[in-house]
C-alpha positions in Angstrom: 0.0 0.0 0.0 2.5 2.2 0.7 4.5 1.6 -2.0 1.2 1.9 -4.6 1.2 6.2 -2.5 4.7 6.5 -3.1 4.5 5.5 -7.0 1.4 7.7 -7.5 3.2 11.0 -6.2 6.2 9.9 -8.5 3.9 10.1 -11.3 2.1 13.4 -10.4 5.1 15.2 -9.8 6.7 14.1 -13.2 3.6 15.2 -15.1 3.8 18.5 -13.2 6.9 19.3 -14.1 6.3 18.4 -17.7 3.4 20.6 -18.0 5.9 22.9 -16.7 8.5 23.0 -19.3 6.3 22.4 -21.9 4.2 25.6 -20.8 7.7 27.3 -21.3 8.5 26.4 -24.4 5.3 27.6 -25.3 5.8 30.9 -23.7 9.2 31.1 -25.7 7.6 30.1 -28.9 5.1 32.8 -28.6 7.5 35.6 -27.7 9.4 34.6 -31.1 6.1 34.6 -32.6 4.2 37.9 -31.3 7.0 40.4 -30.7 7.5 41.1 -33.9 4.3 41.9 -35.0 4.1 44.2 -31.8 6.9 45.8 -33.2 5.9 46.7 -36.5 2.4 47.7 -35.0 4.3 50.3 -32.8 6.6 51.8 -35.5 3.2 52.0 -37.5 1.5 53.8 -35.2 4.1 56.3 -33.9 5.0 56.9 -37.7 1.8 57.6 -39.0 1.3 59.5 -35.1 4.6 62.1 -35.7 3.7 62.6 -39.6 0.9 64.1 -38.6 2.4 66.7 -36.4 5.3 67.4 -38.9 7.9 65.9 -36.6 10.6 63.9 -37.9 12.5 61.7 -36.4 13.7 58.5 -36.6 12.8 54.8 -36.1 14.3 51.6 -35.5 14.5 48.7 -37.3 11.4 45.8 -37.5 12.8 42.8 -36.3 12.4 40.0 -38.9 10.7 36.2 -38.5 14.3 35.4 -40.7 17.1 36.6 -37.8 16.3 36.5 -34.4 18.9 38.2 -33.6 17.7 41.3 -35.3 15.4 41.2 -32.4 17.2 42.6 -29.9 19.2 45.6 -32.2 17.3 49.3 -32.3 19.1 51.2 -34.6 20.7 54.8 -32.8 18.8 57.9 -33.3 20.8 59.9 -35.6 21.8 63.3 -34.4 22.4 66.3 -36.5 25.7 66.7 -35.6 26.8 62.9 -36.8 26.6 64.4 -40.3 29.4 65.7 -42.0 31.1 69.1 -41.7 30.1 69.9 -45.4 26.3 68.1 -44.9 26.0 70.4 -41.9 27.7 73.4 -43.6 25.3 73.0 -46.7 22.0 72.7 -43.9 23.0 75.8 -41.9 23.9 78.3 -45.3 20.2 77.7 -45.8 18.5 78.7 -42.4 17.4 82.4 -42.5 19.0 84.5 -39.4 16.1 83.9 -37.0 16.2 80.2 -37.6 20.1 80.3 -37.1 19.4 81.9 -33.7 16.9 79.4 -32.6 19.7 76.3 -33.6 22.4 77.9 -31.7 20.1 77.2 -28.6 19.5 73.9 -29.4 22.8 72.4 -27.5 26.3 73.6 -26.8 28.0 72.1 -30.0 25.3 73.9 -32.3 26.2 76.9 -30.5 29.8 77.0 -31.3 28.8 76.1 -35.2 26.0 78.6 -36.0 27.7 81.4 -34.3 30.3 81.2 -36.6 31.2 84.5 -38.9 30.8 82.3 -42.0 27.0 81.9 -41.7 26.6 85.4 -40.6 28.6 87.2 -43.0 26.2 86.5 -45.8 23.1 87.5 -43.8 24.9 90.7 -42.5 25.8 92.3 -45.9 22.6 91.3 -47.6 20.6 93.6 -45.2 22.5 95.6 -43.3 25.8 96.5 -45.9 24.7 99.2 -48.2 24.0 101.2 -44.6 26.8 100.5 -42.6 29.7 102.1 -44.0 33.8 102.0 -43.1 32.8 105.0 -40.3 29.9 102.6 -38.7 32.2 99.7 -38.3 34.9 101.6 -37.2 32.6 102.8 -33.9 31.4 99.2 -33.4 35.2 97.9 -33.3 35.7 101.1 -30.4 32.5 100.0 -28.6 33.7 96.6 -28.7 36.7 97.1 -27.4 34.8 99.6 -24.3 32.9 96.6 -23.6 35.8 94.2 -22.7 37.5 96.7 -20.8 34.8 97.1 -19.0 33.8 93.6 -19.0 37.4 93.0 -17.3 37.2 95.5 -14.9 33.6 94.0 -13.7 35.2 90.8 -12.8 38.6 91.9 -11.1 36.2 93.8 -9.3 34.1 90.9 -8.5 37.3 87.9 -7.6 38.4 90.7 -5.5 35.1 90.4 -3.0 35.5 87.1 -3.2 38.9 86.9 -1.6 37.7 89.3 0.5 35.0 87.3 2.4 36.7 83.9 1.9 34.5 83.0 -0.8 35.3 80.6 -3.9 35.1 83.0 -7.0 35.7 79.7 -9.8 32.0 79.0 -10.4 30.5 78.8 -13.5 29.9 81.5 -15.7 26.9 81.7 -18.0 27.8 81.2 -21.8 27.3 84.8 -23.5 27.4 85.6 -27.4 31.8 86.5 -28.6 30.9 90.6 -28.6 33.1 90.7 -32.1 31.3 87.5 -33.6 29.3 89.1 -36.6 26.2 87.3 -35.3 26.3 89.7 -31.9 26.7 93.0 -34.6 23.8 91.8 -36.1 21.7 91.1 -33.4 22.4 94.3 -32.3 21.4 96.2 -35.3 18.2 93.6 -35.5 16.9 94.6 -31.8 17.6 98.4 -32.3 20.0 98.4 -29.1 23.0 99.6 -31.6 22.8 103.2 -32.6 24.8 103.7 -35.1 25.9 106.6 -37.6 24.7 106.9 -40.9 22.7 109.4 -42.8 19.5 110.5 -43.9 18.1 111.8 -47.3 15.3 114.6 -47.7 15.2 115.1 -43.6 11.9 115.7 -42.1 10.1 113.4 -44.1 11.1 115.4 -47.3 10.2 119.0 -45.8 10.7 121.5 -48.9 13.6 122.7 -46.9 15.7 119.8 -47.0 14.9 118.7 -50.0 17.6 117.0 -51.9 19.8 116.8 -48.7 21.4 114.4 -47.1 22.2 114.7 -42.8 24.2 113.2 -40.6 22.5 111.2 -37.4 22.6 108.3 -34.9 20.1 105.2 -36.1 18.2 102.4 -34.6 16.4 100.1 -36.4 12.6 99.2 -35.6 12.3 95.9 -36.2 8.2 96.0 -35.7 7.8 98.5 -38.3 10.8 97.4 -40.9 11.6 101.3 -40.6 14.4 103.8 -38.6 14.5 106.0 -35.7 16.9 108.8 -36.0 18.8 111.5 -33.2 20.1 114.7 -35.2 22.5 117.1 -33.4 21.6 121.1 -33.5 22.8 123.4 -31.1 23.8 121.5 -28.4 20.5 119.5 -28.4 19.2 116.3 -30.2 16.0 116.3 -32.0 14.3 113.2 -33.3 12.7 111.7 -36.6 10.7 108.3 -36.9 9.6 105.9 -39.4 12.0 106.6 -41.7 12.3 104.5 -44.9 15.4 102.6 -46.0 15.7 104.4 -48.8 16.3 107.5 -47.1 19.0 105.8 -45.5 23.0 105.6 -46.5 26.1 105.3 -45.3 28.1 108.2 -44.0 30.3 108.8 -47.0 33.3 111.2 -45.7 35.2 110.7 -42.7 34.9 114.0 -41.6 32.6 115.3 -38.4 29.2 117.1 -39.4 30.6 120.3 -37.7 33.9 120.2 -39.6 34.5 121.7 -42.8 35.0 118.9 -45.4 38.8 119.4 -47.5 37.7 119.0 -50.6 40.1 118.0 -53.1 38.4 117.3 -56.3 38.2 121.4 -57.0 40.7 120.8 -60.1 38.6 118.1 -61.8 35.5 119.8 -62.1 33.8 120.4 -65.4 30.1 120.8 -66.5 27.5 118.2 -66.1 29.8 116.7 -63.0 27.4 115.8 -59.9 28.3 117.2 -56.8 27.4 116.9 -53.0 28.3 120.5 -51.2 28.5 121.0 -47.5 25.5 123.9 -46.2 24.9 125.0 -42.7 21.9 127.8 -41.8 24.3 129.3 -39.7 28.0 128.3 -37.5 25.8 127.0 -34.6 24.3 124.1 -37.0 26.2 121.3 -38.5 26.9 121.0 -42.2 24.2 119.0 -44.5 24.8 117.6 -47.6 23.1 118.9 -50.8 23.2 117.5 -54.3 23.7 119.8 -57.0 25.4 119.9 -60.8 28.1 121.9 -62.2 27.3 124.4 -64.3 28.4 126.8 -67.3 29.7 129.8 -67.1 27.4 132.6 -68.2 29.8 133.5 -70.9 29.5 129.8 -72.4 26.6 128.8 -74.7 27.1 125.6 -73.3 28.5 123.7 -76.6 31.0 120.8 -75.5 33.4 121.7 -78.6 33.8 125.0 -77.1 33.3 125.3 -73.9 36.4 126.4 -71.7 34.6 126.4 -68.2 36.8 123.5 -66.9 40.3 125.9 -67.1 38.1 128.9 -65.2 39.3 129.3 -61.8 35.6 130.1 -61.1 32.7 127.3 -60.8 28.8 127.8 -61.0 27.1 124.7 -59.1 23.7 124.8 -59.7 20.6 123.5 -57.9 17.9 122.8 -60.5 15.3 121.3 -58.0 14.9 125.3 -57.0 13.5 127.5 -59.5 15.1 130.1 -61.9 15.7 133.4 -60.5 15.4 131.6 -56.9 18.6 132.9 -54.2 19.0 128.8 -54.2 18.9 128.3 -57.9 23.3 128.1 -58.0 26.3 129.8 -56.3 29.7 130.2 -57.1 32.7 128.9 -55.9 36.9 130.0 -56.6 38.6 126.8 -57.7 41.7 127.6 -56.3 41.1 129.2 -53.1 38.1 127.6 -51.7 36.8 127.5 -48.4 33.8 128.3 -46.3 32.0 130.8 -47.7 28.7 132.7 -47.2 26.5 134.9 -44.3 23.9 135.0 -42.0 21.1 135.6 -44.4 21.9 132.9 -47.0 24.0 130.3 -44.9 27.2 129.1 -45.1 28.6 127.0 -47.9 31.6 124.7 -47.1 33.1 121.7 -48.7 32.4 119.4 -51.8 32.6 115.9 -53.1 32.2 114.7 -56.8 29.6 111.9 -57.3 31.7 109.2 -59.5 29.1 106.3 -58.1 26.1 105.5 -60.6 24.1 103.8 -57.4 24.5 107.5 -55.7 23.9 109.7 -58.7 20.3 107.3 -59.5 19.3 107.5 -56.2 19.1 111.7 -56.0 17.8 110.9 -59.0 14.8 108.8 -57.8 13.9 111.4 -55.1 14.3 113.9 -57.4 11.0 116.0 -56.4 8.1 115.9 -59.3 7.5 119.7 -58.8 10.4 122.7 -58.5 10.8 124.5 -55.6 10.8 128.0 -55.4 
């Protein structure tokens, strides 16, 4: 009897454990079975999931029913900067300046790539280089070079508390833009916080006294209204213009200070029909504007090129034909040789001059030129 108990547990415990191993190979056979479909039904899904919201990314590999071992391997998400210097180079020319910006806050390494003068250099002149002359970037360089002075000052200053109260002055200091990186010049320009010098046509929003003149001023760009702000000088106080087009604004185009009188050295050269840019001030408290005007004949020359003989004259008409005939602003004249500021209270002062050799200058008085005479 006992025996006949001992054989019957024998046997229930064998088929136990059967069941038991045969319930895992099952359970293996199934995993092999199911996992890939449950695969491919995810990569469906989160495909079809992220083309709908215009994100791309990218997916890993659907394991196979041929190799098992393709199981197991999810392919590495491929990160922009795995691609090659020239991929990435070709990627970056075509992001707009805005879009640049927003990459260079994507991770440390982007930083360091789109910040980069090469990228910005295009950007820069397309916009901003038939304003900002040699006198603009000169200033920047200065204000640049005021700003790391300063900068360096700040933070002797600062290690100097430090050691002072004991303190550890090595922590980390926030990543900030390279000031002389042309991406931090254009940002500058972009957000208006750079004023910077320049000049402006036809001032007062073409007031018939200024017309065909051209003034010296500080500018800031309004990115909101695609337009400029500008701060003239006069008598020791500033006065201020807005919304002013870019076609009303050009580079300074002589070195010399609005106050100054300009050396003109081009006095010999003149001859008829030459375009002209003169210096004229109301009086000596104001600072000199420049007005476009043409050289003229002499009033004993019929004006016939084979004989005219005004160039060897000593003395030169300029005219201003957007004033009438007769009008005290029509012309004045000018001694060739012994030049200088010349004038009075009543009709201003007239100072130096500069020949127009530049088409692009010459066409643009040209396109402002007013569609009636003033008197």
């Amino acid at each position: 009897m006992l025996f006949l108990l001992i054989s019957c547990f024998y046997i229930i415990m064998v088929s136990h454990i059967s069941f038991l191993n045969s319930f895992m190979e099952m359970k293996n056979e199934l995993r092999t079975l199911l996992l890939p479909w449950i695969f491919e039904a995810l990569s469906l899904f989160s495909n079809s999931w992220f083309k709908r919201r215009r994100i791309h990314i990218t997916f890993f590999k659907v394991p196979t029913f041929s190799s098992k071992a393709k199981m197991a391997e999810i392919e590495r998400e491929t990160s922009l900067l795995d691609l090659p210097d020239l991929a990435l180079d070709c990627i970056l020319e075509k992001l707009s300046p805005a879009e640049l910006s927003s990459m260079a806050c994507v991770c440390t390494s982007l930083r360091n790539v789109c910040v980069d003068d090469y990228f910005w250099e295009r950007h820069f002149n397309h916009k901003w280089g038939r304003i900002i002359g040699d006198i603009a970037c000169r200033e920047w360089k200065c204000s640049i070079a005021l700003r790391k002075k300063q900068a360096l000052s700040d933070c002797a200053d600062k290690v100097g508390i430090f050691r002072f109260f004991g303190l550890n002055s090595r922590r980390k200091q926030r990543t900030t833009l390279p000031l002389e990186s042309i991406m931090s010049w254009y940002l500058s320009l972009e957000t208006g916080k750079y004023w910077f010098p320049g000049q402006v046509v036809n001032r007062e929003n073409g007031n018939v006294g200024f017309m065909l003149s051209c003034y010296d001023a500080e500018l800031s760009y309004d990115c909101r209204s695609d337009n400029f702000r500008a701060r003239f000088a006069a008598q020791g106080r500033a006065t201020m213009e807005h919304d002013i087009n870019w076609d009303r604004i050009r580079a300074s185009t002589v070195k010399t200070p609005a106050h100054d009188l300009h050396h003109s050295d081009c006095l010999d050269e003149l001859q008829p029909g030459d375009h002209i840019e003169i210096q004229w001030r109301r009086n000596k408290d104001f600072p000199y504007g420049w007005w476009y005007g043409i050289v003229g004949h002499l009033g004993s020359c019929d004006g016939c090129k084979l004989h005219c003989q005004c160039h060897s004259s000593d003395t030169v008409i300029l005219e201003f034909k957007q004033y009438t005939p007769g009008s005290r602003w029509r012309e004045t004249v000018i001694d060739r040789k012994h030049h200088s500021e010349i004038g009075d209270e009543t009709y201003g002062f007239y100072g130096g001059i500069r020949k127009i050799n530049d088409k692009d200058e010459i066409s643009m008085w040209k396109r402002i030129w007013p569609k009636e005479v003033v008197e």
